[in-house]
Steps between C-alpha positions, in 0.01 A plus 500: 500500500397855594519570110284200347230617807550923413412345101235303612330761642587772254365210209155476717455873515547563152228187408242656746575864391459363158175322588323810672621717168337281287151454674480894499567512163218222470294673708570859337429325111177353678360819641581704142297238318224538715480848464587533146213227437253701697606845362555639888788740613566519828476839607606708839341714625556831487619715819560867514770548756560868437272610810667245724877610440373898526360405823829308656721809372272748660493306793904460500534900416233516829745291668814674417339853612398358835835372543680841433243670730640293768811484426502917483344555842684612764533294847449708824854505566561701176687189302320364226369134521779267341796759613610326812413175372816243480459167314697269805779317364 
């Protein structure tokens, strides 16, 4: 029983997976027509991201230079900050 209801299931999958593949190749055919009647190519637009990466390394490199000037300095007692410091377990 558990079979015939596990094939039943697996059948009605495959019919709707087949159904949804083959009104987005309708669709897909549809939209190329459209354009190719009308001459239009879609394009996107254009983004320069060159100044946006520089600025997130230099601002990691900023980060990573803060972080060794604190991790350098010396506590009052002499030990430096992480020295003592036990993870508990």
């Amino acid at each position: 029983m558990r079979t015939t209801i596990s094939r039943q299931y697996s059948d009605s999958a495959s019919r709707a997976g087949d159904a949804v593949e083959k009104a987005i190749n309708l669709w897909t055919r549809g939209v190329r027509q459209v354009t190719d009647r009308a001459r239009v190519r879609l394009k996107l637009p254009q983004v320069d991201l060159v100044p946006s990466v520089e600025r997130y390394f230099d601002f990691v490199r900023r980060t990573l230079e803060d972080n060794r000037g604190i991790l350098g300095r010396k506590r009052p007692g002499g030990t430096p900050p992480l020295a003592g410091h036990r993870h508990p377990g």
